[in-house]
DRENSE-607625 format. One record per residue (C-alpha): residue in three letters; chain; z, x, y. Coordinates in Angstrom, 3 decimals, decimal comma. Layout:
// DRENSE-607625
(ALA A (Z X Y)) ...
// end
This chain:
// DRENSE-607625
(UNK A (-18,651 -81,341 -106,936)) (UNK A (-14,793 -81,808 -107,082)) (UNK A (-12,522 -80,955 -104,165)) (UNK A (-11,058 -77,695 -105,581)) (UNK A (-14,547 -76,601 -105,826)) (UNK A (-15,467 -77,089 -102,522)) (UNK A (-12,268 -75,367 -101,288)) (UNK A (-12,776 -72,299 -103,262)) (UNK A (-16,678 -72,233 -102,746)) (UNK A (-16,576 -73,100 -98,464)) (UNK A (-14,108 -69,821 -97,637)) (UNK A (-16,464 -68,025 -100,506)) (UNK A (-19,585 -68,598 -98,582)) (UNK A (-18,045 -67,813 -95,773)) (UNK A (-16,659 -64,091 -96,704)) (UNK A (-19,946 -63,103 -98,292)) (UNK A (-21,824 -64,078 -94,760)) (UNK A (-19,215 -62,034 -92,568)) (UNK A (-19,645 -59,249 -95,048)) (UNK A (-23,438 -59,306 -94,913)) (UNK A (-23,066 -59,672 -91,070)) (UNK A (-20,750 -56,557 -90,731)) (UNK A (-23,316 -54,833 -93,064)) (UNK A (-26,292 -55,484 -90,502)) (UNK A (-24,149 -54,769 -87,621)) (UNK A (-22,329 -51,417 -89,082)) (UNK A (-26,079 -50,073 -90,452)) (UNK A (-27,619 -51,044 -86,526)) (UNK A (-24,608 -49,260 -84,928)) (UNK A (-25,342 -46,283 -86,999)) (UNK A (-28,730 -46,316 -86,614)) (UNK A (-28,616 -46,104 -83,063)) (UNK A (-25,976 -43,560 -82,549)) (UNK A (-27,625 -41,223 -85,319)) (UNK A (-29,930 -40,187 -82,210)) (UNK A (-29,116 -36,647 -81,345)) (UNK A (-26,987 -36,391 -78,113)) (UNK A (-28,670 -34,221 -75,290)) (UNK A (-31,962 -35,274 -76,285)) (UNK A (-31,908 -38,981 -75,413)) (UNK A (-30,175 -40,219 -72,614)) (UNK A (-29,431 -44,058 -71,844)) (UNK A (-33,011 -45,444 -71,620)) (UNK A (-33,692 -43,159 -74,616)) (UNK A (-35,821 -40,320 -72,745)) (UNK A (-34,450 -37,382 -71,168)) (UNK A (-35,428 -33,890 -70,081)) (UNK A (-36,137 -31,353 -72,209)) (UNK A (-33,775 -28,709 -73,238)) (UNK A (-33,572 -25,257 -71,691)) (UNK A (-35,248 -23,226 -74,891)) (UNK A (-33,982 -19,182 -75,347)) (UNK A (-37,495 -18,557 -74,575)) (UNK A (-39,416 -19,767 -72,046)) (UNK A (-42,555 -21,247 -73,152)) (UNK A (-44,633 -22,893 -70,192)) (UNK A (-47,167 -25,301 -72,481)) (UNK A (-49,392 -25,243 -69,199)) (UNK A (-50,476 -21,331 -69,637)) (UNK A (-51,014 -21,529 -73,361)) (UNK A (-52,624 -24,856 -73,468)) (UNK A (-54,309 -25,463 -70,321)) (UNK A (-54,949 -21,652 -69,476)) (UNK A (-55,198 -19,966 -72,232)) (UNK A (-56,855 -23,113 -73,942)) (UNK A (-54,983 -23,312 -76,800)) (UNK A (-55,047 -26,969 -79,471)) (UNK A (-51,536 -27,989 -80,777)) (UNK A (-52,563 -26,357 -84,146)) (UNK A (-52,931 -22,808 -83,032)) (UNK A (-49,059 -22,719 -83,006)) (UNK A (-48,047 -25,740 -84,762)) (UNK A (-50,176 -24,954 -88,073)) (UNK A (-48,663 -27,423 -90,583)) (UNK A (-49,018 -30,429 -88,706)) (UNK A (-52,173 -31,584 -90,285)) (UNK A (-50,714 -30,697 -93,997)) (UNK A (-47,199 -30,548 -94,347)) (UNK A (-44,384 -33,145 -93,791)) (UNK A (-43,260 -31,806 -90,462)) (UNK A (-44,803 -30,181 -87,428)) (UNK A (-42,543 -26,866 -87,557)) (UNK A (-42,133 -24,402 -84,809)) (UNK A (-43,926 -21,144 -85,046)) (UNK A (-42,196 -18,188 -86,357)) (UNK A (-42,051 -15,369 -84,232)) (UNK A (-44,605 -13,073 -85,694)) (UNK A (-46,905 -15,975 -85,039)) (UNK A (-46,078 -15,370 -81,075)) (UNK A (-46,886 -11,664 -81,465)) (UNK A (-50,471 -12,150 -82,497)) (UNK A (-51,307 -12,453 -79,094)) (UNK A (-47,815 -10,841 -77,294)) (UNK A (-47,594 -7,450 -79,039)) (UNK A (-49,267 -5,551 -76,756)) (UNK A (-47,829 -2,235 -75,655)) (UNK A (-45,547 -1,885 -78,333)) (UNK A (-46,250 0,910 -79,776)) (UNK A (-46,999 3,191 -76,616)) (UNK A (-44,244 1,958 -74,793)) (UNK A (-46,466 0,575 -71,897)) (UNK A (-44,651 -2,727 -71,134)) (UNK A (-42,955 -3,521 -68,046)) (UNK A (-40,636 -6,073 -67,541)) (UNK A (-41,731 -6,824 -63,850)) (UNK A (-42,765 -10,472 -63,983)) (UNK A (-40,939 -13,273 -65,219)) (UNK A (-43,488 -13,837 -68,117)) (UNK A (-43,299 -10,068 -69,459)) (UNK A (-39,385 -10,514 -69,172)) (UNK A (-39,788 -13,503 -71,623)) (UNK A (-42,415 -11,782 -73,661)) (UNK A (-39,629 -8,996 -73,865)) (UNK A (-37,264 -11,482 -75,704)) (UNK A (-40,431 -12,295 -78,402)) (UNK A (-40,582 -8,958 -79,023)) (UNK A (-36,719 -8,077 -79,623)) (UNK A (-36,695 -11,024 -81,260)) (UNK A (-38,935 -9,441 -84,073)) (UNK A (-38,436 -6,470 -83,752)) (UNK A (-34,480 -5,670 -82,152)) (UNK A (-34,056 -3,679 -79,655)) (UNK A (-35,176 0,058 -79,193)) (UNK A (-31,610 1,102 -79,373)) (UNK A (-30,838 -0,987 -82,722)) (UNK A (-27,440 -3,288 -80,664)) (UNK A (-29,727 -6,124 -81,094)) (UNK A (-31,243 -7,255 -84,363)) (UNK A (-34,450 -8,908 -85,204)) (UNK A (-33,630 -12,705 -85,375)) (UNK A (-34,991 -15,918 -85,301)) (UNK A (-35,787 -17,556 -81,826)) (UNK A (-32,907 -20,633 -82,321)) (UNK A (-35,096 -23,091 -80,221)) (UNK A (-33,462 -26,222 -79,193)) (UNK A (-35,155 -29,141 -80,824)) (UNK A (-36,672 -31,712 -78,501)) (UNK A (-38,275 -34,332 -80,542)) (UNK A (-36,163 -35,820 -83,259)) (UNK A (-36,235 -38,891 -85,208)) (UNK A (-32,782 -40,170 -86,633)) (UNK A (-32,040 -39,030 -90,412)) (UNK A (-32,578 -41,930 -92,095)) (UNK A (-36,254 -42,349 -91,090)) (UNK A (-39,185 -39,644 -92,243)) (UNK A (-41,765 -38,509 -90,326)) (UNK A (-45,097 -37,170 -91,651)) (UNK A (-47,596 -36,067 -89,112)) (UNK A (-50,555 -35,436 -91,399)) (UNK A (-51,426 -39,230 -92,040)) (UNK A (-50,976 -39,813 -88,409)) (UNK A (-53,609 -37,176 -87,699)) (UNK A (-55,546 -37,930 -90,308)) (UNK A (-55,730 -41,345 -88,784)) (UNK A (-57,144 -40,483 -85,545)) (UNK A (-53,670 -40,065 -83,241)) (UNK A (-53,637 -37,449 -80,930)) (UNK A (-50,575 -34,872 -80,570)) (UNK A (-50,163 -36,952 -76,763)) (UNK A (-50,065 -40,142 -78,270)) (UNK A (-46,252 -39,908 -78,974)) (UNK A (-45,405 -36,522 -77,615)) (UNK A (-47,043 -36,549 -74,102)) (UNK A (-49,599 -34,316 -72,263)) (UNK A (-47,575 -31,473 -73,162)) (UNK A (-50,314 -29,713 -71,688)) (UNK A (-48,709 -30,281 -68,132)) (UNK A (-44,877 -30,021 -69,191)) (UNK A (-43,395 -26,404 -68,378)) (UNK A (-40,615 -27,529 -70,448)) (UNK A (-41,580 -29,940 -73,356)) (UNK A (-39,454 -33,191 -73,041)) (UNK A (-39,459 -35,923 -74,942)) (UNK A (-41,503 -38,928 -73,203)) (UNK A (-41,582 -42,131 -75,341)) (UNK A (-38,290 -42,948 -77,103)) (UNK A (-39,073 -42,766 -80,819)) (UNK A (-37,077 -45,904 -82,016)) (UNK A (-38,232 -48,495 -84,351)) (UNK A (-39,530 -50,633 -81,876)) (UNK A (-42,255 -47,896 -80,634)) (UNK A (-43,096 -47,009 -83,734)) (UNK A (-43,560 -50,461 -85,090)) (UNK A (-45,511 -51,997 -82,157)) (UNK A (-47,730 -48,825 -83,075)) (UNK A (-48,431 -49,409 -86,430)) (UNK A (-48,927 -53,276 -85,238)) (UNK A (-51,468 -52,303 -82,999)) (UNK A (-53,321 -50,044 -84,997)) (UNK A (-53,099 -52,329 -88,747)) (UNK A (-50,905 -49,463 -89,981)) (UNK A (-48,549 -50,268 -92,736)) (UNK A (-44,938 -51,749 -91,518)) (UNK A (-43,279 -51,903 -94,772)) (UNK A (-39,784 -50,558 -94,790)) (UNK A (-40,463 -48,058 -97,431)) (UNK A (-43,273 -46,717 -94,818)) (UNK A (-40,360 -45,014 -92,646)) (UNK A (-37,041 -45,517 -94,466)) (UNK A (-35,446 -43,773 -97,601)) 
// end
């Protein structure tokens, strides 16, 4: 190889590994901050949000003896978990509607108040039926997808990455839901850990 090729291939070689380098680093950075701020804090777990609604897991769950799929209905067949819709609540809330018996004495009628205004607005129409805008508490960045129905499928229990909700008042996230957690999972369970698995 002649000098003038050297010259031009040495600074060549060296431009093409700084741009691959700022390519790793730049798609790392992002992937990182593409975490939702308020739900993760430094160590990547935080407490939950304060929903519109307040929904105490223990009474439904450990109470009222509810499974994760009396509310959360898609998560064995559909791509994502989903938060009920309101009429869903009102299967078992809707009680004294229609004669007008409800009071709003305790705090839990004074929530199940907002359910129902919620659906239906209020008696004197200033308030119109809307959806509950519930603060999301588990999120995985946007460049990785999240199925739930093979991980149910394959065994995993709801607590496995979100907890024993059933003692939570207020739902918060408890394992960190980066790579690392979720590949050391699939490792330890001979689950696939192709890119392609996670990433689009």
């Amino acid at each position: 190889m002649n000098k003038l090729a050297i010259k031009i291939a040495v600074p060549l070689i060296g431009l093409v590994v700084a741009l691959v380098g700022l390519f790793v680093a730049i798609f790392f950075i992002q992937a990182w901050w593409s975490q939702p701020s308020g739900i993760f804090d430094v160590a990547g777990i935080s407490d939950g949000p304060e929903q519109p609604i307040a929904f105490p897991h223990t009474v439904h769950v450990q109470d009222a003896g509810l499974d994760c799929q009396f509310c959360h209905r898609t998560v064995g067949t559909d791509e994502a978990a989903t938060v009920p819709a309101v009429e869903q609540c009102l299967f078992c809330h809707d009680f004294g509607r229609i004669d007008g018996s409800r009071s709003s004495n305790s705090d839990a009628e004074q929530e199940i108040a907002k359910l129902v205004t919620a659906f239906y607005g209020s008696d004197d129409g200033k308030v119109l039926p809307a959806p509950i805008d519930w603060m999301r508490v588990h999120r995985m960045p946007d460049h990785v997808q999240f199925i739930h129905e093979p991980h149910i499928s394959a065994g995993l229990t709801c607590s496995t990455c979100h907890g024993n909700v059933s003692e939570m008042e207020v739902v918060k996230q408890v394992r960190n839901l980066k790579m690392r957690d979720c590949v050391d999972c699939h490792r330890d369970l001979n689950a696939p850990t192709d890119c392609a698995t996670c990433h689009y």
